[in-house]
Biotite code that builds the C-alpha atoms (Angstrom):
import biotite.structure as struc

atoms = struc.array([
    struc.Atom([12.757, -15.813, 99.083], chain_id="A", res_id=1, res_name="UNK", atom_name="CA", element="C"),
    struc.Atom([12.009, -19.363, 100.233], chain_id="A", res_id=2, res_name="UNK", atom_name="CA", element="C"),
    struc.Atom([10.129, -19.817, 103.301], chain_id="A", res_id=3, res_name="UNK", atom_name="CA", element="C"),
    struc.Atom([13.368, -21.522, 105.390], chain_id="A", res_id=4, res_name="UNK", atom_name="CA", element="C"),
    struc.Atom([15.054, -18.655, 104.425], chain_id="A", res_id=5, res_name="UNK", atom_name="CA", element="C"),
    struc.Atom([13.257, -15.911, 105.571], chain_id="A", res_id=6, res_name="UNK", atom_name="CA", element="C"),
    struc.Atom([14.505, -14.830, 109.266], chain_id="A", res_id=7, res_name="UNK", atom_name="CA", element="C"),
    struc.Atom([12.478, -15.525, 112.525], chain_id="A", res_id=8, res_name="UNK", atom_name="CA", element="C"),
    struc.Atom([11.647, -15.000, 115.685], chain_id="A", res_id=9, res_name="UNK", atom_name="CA", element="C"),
    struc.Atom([8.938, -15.806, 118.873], chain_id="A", res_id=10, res_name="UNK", atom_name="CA", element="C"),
    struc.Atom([7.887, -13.433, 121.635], chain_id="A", res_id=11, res_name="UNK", atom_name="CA", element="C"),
    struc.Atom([5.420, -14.661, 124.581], chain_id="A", res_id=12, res_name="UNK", atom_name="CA", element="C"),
    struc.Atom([3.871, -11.216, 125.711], chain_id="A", res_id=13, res_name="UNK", atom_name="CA", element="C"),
    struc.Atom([4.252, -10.164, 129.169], chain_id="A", res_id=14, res_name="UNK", atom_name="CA", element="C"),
    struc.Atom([3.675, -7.609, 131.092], chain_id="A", res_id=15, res_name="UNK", atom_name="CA", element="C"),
    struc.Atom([4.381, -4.220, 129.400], chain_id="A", res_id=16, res_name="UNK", atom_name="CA", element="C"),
    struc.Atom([3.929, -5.381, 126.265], chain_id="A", res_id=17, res_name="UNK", atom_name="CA", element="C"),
    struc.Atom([1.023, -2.804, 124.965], chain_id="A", res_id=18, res_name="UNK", atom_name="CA", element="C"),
    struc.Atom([3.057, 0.005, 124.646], chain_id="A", res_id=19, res_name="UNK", atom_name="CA", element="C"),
    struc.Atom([6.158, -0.959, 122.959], chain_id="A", res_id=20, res_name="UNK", atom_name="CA", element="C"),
    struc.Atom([7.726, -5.002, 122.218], chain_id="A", res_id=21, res_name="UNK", atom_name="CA", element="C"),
    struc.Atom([11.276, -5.057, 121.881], chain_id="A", res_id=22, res_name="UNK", atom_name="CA", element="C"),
    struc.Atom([13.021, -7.456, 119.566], chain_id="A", res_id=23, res_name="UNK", atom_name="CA", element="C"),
    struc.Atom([15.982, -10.241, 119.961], chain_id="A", res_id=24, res_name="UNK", atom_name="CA", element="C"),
    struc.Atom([19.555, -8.515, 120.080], chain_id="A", res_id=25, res_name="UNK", atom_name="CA", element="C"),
    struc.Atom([20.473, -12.031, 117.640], chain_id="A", res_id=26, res_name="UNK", atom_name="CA", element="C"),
    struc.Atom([17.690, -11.135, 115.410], chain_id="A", res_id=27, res_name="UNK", atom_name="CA", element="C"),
    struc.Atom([18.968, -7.767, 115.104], chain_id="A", res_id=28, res_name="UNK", atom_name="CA", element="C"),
    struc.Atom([21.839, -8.646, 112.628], chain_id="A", res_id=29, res_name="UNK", atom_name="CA", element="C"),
    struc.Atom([19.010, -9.163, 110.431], chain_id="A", res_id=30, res_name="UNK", atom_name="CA", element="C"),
    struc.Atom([18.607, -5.343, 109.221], chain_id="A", res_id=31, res_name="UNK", atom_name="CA", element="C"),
    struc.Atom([22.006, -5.633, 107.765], chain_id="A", res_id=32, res_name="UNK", atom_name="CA", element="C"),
    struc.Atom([23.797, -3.017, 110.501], chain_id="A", res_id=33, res_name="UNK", atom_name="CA", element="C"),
    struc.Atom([21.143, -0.877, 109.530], chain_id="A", res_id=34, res_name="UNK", atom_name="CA", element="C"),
    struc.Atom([18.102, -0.781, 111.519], chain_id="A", res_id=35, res_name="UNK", atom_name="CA", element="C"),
    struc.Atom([14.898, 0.844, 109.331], chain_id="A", res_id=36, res_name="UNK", atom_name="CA", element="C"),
    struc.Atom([12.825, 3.512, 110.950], chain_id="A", res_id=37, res_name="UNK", atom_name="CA", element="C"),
    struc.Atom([9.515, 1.516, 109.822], chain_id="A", res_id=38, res_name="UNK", atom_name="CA", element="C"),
    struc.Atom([8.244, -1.481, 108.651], chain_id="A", res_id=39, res_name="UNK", atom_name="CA", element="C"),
    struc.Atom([5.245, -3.239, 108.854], chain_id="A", res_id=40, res_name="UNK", atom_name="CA", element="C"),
    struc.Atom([3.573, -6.249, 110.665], chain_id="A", res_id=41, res_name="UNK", atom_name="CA", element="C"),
    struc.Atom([1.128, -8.358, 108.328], chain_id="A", res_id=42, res_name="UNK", atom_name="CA", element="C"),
    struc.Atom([-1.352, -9.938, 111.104], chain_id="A", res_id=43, res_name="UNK", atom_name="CA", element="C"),
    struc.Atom([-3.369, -13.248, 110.524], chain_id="A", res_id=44, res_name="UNK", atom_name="CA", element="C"),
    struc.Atom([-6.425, -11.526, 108.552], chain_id="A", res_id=45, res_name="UNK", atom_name="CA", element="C"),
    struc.Atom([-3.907, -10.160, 106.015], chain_id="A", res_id=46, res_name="UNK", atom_name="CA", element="C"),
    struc.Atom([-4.172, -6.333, 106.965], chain_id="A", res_id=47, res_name="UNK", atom_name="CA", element="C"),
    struc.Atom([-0.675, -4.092, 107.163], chain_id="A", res_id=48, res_name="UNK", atom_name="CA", element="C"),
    struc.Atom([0.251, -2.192, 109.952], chain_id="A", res_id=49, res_name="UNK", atom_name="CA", element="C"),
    struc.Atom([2.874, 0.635, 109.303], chain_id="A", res_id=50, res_name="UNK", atom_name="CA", element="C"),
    struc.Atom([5.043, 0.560, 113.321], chain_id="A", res_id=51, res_name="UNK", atom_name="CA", element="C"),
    struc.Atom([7.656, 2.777, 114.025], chain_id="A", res_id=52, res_name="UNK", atom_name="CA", element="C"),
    struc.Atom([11.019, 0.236, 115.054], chain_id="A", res_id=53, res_name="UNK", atom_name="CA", element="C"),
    struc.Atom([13.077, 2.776, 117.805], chain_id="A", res_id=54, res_name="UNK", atom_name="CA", element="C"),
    struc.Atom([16.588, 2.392, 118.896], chain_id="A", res_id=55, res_name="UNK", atom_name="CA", element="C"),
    struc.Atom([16.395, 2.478, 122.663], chain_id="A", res_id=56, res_name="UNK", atom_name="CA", element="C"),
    struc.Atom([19.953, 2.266, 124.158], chain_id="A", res_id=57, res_name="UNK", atom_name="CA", element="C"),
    struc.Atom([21.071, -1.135, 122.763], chain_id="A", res_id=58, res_name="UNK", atom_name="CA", element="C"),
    struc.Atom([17.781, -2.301, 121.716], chain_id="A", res_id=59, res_name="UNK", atom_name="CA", element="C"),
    struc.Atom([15.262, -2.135, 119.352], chain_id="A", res_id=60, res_name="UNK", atom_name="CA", element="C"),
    struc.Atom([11.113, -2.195, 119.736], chain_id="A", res_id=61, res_name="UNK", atom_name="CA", element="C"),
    struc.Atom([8.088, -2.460, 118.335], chain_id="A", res_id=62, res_name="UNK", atom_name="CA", element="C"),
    struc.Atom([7.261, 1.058, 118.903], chain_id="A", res_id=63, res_name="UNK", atom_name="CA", element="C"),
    struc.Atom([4.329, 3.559, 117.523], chain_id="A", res_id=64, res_name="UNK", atom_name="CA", element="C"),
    struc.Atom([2.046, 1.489, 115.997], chain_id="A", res_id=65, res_name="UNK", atom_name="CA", element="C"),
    struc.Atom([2.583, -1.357, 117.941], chain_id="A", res_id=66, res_name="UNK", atom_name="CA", element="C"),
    struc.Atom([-0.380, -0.355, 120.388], chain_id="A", res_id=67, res_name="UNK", atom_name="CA", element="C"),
    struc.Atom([-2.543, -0.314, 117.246], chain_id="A", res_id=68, res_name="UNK", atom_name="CA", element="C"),
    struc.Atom([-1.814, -3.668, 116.141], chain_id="A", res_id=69, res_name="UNK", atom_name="CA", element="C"),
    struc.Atom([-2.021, -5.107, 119.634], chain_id="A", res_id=70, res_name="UNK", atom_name="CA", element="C"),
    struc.Atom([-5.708, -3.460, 120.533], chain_id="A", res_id=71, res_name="UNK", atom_name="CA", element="C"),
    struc.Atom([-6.600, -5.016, 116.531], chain_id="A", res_id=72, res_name="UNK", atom_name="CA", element="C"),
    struc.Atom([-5.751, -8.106, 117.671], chain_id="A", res_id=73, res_name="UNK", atom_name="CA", element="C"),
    struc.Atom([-6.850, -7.992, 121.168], chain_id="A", res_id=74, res_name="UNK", atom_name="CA", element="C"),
    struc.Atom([-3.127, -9.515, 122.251], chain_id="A", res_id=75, res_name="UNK", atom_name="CA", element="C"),
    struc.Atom([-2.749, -10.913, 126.090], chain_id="A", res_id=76, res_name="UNK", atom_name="CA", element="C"),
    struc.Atom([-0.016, -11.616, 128.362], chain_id="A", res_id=77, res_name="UNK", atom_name="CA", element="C"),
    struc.Atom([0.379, -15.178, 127.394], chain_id="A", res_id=78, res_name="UNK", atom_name="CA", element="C"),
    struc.Atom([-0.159, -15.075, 123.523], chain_id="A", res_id=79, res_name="UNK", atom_name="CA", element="C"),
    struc.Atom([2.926, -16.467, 121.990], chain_id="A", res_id=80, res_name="UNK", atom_name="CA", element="C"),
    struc.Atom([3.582, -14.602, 118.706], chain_id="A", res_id=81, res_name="UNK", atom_name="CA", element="C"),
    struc.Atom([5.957, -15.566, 115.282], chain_id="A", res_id=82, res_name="UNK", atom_name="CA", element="C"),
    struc.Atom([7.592, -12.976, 113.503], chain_id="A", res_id=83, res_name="UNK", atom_name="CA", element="C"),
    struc.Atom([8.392, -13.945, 109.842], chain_id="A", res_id=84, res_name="UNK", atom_name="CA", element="C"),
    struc.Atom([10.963, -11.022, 107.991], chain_id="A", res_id=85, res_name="UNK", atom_name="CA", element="C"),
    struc.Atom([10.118, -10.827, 104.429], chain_id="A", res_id=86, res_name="UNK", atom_name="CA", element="C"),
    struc.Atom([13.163, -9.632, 101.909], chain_id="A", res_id=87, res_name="UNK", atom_name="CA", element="C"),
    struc.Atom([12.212, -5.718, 103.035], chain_id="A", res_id=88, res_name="UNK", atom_name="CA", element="C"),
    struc.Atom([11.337, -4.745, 106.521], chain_id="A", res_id=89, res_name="UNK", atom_name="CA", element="C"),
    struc.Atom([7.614, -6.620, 106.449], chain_id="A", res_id=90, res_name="UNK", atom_name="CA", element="C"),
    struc.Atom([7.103, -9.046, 109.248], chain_id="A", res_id=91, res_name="UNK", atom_name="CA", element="C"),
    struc.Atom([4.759, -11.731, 109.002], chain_id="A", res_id=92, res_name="UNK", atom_name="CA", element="C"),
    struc.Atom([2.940, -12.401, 112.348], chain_id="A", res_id=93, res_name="UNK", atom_name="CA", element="C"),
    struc.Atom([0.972, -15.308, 113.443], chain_id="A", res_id=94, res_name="UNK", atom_name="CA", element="C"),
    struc.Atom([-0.490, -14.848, 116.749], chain_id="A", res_id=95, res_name="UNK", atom_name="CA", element="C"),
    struc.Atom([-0.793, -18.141, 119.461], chain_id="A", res_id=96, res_name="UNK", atom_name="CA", element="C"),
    struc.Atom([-2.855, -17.774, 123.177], chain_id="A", res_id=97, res_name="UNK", atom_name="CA", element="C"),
    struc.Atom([-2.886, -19.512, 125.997], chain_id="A", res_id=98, res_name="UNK", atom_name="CA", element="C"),
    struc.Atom([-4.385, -22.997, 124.496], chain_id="A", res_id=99, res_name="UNK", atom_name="CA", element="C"),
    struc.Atom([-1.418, -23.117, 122.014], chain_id="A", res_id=100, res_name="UNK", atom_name="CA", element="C"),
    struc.Atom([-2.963, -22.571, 119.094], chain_id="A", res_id=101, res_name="UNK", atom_name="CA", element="C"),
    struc.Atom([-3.492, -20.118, 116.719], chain_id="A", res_id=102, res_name="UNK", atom_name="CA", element="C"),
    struc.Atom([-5.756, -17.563, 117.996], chain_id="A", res_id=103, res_name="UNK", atom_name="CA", element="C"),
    struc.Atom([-8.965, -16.819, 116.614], chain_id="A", res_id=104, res_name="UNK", atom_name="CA", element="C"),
    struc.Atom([-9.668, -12.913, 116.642], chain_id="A", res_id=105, res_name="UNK", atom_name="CA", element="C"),
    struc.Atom([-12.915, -12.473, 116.187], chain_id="A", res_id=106, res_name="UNK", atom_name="CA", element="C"),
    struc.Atom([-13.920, -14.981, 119.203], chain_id="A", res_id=107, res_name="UNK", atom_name="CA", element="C"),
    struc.Atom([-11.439, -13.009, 121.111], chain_id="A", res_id=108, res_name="UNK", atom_name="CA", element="C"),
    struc.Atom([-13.175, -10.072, 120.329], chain_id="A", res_id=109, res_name="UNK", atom_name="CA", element="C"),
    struc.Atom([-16.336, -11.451, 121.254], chain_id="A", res_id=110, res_name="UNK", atom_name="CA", element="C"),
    struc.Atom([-15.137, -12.778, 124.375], chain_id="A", res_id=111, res_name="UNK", atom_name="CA", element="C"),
    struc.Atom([-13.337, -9.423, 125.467], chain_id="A", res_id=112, res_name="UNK", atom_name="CA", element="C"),
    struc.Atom([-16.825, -7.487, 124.424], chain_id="A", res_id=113, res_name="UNK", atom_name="CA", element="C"),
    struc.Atom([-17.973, -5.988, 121.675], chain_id="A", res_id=114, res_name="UNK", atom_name="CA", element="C"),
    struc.Atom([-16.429, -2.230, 121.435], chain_id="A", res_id=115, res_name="UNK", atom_name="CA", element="C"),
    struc.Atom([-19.284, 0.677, 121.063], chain_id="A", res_id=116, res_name="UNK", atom_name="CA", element="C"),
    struc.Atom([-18.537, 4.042, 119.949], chain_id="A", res_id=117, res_name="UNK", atom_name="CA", element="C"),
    struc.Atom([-21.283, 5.867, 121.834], chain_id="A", res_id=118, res_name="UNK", atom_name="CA", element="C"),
    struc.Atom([-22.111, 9.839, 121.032], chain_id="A", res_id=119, res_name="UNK", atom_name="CA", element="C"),
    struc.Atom([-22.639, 11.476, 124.678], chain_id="A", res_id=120, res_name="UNK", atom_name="CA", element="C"),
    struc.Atom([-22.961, 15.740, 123.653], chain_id="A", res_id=121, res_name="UNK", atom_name="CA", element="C"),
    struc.Atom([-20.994, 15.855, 121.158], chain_id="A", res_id=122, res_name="UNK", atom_name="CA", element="C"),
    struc.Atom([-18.185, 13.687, 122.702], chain_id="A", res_id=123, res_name="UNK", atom_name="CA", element="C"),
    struc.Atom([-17.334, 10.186, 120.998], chain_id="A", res_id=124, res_name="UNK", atom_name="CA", element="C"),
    struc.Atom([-16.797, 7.079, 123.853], chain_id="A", res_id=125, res_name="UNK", atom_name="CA", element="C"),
    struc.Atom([-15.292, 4.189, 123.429], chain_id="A", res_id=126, res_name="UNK", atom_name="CA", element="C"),
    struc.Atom([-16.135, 1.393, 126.010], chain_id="A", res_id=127, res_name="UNK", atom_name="CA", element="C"),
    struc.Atom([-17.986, -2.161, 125.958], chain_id="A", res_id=128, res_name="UNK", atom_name="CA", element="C"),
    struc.Atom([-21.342, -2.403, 125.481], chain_id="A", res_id=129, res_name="UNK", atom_name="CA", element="C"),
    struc.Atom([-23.559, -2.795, 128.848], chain_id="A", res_id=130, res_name="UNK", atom_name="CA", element="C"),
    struc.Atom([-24.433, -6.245, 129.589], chain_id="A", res_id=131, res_name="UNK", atom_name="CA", element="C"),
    struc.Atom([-27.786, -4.520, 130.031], chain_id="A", res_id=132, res_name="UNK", atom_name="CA", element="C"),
    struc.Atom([-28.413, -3.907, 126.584], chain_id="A", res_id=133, res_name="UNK", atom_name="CA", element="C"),
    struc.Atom([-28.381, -7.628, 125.949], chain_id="A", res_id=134, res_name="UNK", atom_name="CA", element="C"),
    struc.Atom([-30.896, -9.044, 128.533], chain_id="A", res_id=135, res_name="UNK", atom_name="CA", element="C"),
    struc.Atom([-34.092, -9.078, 128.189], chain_id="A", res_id=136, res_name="UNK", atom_name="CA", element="C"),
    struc.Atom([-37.228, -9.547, 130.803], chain_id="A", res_id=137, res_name="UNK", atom_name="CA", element="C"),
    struc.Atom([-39.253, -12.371, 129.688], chain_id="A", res_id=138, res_name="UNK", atom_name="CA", element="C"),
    struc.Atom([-42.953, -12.873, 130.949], chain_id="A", res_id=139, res_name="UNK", atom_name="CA", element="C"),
    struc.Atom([-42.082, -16.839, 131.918], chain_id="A", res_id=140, res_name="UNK", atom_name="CA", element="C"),
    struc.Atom([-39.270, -15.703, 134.431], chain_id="A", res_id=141, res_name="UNK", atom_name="CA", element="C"),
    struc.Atom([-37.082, -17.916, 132.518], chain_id="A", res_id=142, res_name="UNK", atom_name="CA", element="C"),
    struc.Atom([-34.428, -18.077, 129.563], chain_id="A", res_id=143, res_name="UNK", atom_name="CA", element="C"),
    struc.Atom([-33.903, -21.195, 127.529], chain_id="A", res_id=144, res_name="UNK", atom_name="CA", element="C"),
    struc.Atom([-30.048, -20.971, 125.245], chain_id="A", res_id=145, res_name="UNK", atom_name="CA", element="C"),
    struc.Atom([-28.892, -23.530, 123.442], chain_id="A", res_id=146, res_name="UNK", atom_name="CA", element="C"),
    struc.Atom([-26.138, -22.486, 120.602], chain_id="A", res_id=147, res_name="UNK", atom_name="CA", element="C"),
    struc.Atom([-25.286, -24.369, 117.161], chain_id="A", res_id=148, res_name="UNK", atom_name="CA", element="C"),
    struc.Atom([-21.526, -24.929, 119.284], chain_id="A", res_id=149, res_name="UNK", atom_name="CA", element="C"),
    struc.Atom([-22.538, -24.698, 123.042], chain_id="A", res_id=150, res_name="UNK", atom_name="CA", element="C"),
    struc.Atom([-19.666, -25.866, 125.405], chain_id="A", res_id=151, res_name="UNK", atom_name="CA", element="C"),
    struc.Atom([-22.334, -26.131, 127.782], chain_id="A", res_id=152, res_name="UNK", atom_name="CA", element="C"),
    struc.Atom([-26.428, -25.858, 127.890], chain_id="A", res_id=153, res_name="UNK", atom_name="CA", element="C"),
    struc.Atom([-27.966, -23.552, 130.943], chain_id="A", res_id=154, res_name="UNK", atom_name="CA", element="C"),
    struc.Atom([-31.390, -22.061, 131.795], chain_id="A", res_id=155, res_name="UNK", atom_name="CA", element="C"),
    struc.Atom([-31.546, -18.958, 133.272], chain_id="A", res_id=156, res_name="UNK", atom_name="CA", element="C"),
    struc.Atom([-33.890, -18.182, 136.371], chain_id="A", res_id=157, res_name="UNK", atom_name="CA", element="C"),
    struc.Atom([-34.889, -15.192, 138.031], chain_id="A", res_id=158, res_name="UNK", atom_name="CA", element="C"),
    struc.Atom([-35.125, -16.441, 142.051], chain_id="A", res_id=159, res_name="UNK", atom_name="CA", element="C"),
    struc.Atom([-38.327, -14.243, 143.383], chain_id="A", res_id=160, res_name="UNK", atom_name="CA", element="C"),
    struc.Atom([-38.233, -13.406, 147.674], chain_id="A", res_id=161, res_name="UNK", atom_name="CA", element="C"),
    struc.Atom([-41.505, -13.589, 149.389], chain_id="A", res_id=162, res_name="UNK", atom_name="CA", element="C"),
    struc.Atom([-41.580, -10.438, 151.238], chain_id="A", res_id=163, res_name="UNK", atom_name="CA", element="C"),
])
């Protein structure tokens, strides 16, 4: 199936989207009057997620599996995302934030915060990793960064009170 033939549509997320994203009544006519109980979104790194599609009173969402996909690709309100239907029920998605372009994952990831799976008695924890783990005391009271791609230069000081 040619590209211009293959069946579209956008969604900009908003509020409520985690949990479940519903799709276009228009775009609905696309299942052939028969609406599949999965199918699977194809996100920009290549992976396949299996999502449950629910009938919920006249519409139909994005359901289980959705949350999955969204976390993966650490999705915003804002992000503008393309749906591209594929001859079965596989949906091609390319994923757009807030600067209109095509968003980069991994530096959203980085941004967000690195997730940690910590071991606390036997329990597993999910959470971001402590900015304390990442600073360190040096003995010159001062930090010098510079990165290969800064978008801006800083040193950081450590302002001492006379007591």
């Amino acid at each position: 199936m040619e590209l211009e033939e293959r069946p579209s549509f956008f969604k900009v997320l908003v509020d409520g989207f985690s949990q479940q994203l519903r799709i276009p009544r228009a775009f609905v006519k696309n299942f052939n009057g028969r609406v599949p109980r999965m199918c699977g979104l194809r996100g920009p790194c290549g992976n396949l997620w299996a999502v449950n599609l629910k009938e919920i009173k006249d519409r139909v969402v994005f359901h289980n599996g959705w949350q999955s996909f969204a976390k993966h690709h650490f999705l915003e309100v804002g992000d503008f995302l393309t749906f591209t239907k594929d001859d079965g029920s596989i949906f091609d998605v390319i994923i757009y934030d807030k600067s209109y372009c095509e968003k980069n994952v991994e530096a959203a990831k980085s941004r967000i915060g690195n997730v940690v799976d910590r071991t606390i008695n036997n329990h597993i924890i999910l959470g971001k990793r402590p900015a304390l783990d990442l600073v360190e005391e040096t003995s010159i009271g001062s930090i010098s960064f510079n990165s290969e791609n800064p978008f801006f230069t800083t040193i950081f000081t450590r302002e001492f009170q006379a007591k």
